[in-house]
MIMIFI-433204 format. One line per field, with one value per residue (C-alpha): residue in three letters; x, y, z. Coordinates in Angstrom, 2 decimals. Each point is the difference from the previous one (the first is absolute). Layout:
residues N
r = ala/...
c1 = X/...
c2 = Y/...
c3 = Z/...
***
This chain:
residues 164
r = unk/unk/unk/unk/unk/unk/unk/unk/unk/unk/unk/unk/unk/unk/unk/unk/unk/unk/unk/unk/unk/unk/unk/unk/unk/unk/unk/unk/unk/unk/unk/unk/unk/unk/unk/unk/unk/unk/unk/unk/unk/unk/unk/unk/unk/unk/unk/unk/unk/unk/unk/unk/unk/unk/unk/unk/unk/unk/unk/unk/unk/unk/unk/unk/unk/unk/unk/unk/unk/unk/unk/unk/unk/unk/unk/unk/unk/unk/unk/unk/unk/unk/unk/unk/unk/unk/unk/unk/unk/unk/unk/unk/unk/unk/unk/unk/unk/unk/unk/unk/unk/unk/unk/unk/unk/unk/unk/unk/unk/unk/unk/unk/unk/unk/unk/unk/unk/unk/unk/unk/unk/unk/unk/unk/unk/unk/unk/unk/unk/unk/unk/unk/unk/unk/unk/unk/unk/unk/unk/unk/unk/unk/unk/unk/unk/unk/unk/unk/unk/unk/unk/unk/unk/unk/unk/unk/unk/unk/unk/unk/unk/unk/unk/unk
c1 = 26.12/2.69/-2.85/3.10/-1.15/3.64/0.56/-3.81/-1.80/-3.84/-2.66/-2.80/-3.31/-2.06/2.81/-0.64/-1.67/-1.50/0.42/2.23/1.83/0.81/1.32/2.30/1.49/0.29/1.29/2.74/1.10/0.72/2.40/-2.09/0.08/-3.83/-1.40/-3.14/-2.67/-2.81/-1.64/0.84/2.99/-0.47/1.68/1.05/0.77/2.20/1.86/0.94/0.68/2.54/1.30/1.25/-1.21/-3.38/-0.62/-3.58/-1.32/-3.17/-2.60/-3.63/-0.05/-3.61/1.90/0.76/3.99/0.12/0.77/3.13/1.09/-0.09/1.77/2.78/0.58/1.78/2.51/0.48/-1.51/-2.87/0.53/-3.34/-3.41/-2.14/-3.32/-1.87/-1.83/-3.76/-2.78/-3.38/-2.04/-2.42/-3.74/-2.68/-2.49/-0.50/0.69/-2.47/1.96/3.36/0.32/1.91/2.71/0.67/0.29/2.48/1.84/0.11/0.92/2.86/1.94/-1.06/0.33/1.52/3.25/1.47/-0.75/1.80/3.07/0.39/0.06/2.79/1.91/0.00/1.00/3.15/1.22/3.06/-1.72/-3.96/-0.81/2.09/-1.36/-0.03/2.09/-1.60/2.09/-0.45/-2.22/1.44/-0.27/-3.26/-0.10/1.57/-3.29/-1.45/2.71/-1.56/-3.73/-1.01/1.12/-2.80/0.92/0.66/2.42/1.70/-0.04/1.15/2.51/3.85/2.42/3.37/2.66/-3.19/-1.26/-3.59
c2 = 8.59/0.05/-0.88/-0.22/2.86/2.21/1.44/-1.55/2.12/0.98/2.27/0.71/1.71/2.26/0.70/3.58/-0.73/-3.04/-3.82/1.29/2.39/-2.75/-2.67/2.67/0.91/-3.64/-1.14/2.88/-1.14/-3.76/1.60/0.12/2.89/0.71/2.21/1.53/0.60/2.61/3.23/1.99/-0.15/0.66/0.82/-3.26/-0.99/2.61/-0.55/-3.79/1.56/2.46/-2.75/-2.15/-3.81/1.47/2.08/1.45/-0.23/2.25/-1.73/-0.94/-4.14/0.75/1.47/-2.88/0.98/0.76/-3.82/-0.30/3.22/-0.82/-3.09/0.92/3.39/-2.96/-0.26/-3.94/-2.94/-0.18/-2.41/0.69/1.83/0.79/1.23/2.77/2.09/0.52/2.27/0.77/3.53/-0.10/-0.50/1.06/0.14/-3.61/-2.65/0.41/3.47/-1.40/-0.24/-2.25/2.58/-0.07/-4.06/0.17/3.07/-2.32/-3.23/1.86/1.07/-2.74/-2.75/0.82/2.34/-3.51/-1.34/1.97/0.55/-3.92/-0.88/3.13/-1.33/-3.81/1.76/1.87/-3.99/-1.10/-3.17/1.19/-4.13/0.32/-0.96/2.84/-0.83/-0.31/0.40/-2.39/-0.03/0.47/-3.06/0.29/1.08/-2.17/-0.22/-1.73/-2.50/-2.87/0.42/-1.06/2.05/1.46/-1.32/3.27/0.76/-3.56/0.54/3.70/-0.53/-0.65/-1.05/2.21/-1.65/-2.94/-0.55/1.05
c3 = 25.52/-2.91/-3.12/-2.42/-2.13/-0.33/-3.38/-1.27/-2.01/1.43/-1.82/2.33/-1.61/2.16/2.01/1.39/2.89/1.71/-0.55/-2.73/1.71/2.47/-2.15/-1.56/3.34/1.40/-4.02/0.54/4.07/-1.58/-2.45/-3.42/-2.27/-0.47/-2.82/1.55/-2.68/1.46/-1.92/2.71/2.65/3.70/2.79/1.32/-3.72/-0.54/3.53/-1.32/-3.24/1.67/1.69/-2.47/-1.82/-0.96/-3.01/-0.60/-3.79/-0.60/-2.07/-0.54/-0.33/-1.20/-3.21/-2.82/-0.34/4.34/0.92/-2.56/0.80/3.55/-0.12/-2.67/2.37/2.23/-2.69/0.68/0.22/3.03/2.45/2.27/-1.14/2.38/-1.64/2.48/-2.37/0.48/0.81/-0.78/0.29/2.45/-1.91/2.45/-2.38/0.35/-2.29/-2.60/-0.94/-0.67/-3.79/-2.22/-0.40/4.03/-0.07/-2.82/2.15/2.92/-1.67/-1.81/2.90/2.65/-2.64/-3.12/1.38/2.04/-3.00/-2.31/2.97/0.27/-3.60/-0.39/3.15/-1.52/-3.23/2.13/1.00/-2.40/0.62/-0.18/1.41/2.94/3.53/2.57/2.93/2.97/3.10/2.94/2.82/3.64/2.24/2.29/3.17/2.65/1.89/-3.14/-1.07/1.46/-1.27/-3.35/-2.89/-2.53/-3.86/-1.54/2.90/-0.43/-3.85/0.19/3.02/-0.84/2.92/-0.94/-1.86/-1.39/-3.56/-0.47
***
């Protein structure tokens, strides 16, 4: 499936390994040029890196200057953000012994680092309003053609060469 996505620019977060690593190797087989923000490369990381259209950036998000940093390391404006950052240490103690200063850990990276990233993406726009592009649906299935359409399908759906 051809999503469209030649010469965009993508900055995935979390992108070492996992859900991240994933969208930065399926960003990269559409044709984008994906900056890959992780603390740490790996293996499969640096293999896309070696590769070509994906460039790792080492930072901590958790950090207040890693988002910005992040973002202008893409040297133009981003097109698609895809926020994957998160974690937590595990707290066996129960949840009586997780202090104030562990919530505010927590809510920094899992909350706070999209934040930050979003608002420095929007700020990377040379028109910060703009609405993202959102490339079209494929038809359904044959098999499903003739059965009643779902509304967010019908609303989402765009027959090629028809207006939205």
């Amino acid at each position: 499936m051809d999503l469209e996505l030649q010469e965009q620019v993508a900055v995935v977060t979390g992108a070492s390994r996992g859900i991240g690593l994933a969208v930065v190797r399926a960003l990269a087989a559409e044709g984008a040029y994906v900056v890959a923000g992780a603390r740490n490369p790996s293996t499969a990381l640096d293999y896309l890196v070696q590769a070509g259209r994906v460039r790792w950036v080492a930072g901590d998000l958790a950090q207040g200057s890693g988002p910005a940093d992040l973002i202008a390391a893409a040297g133009r404006p981003v097109d698609i953000l895809v926020n994957n950052v998160g974690g937590a240490p595990a707290r066996t103690g129960g949840f009586l012994t997780i202090t104030d200063e562990d919530w505010y850990s927590s809510i920094n990276l899992n909350l706070m680092a999209a934040v930050r990233t979003t608002r420095a993406a929007r700020r990377s726009a040379p028109r910060p309003n703009r609405s993202p592009r959102v490339p079209p649906l494929p038809p359904p299935p044959a098999a499903s053609r003739n059965r009643p359409r779902s509304r967010t399908w019908c609303s989402c759906w765009r027959a090629p060469g028809r207006r939205t």
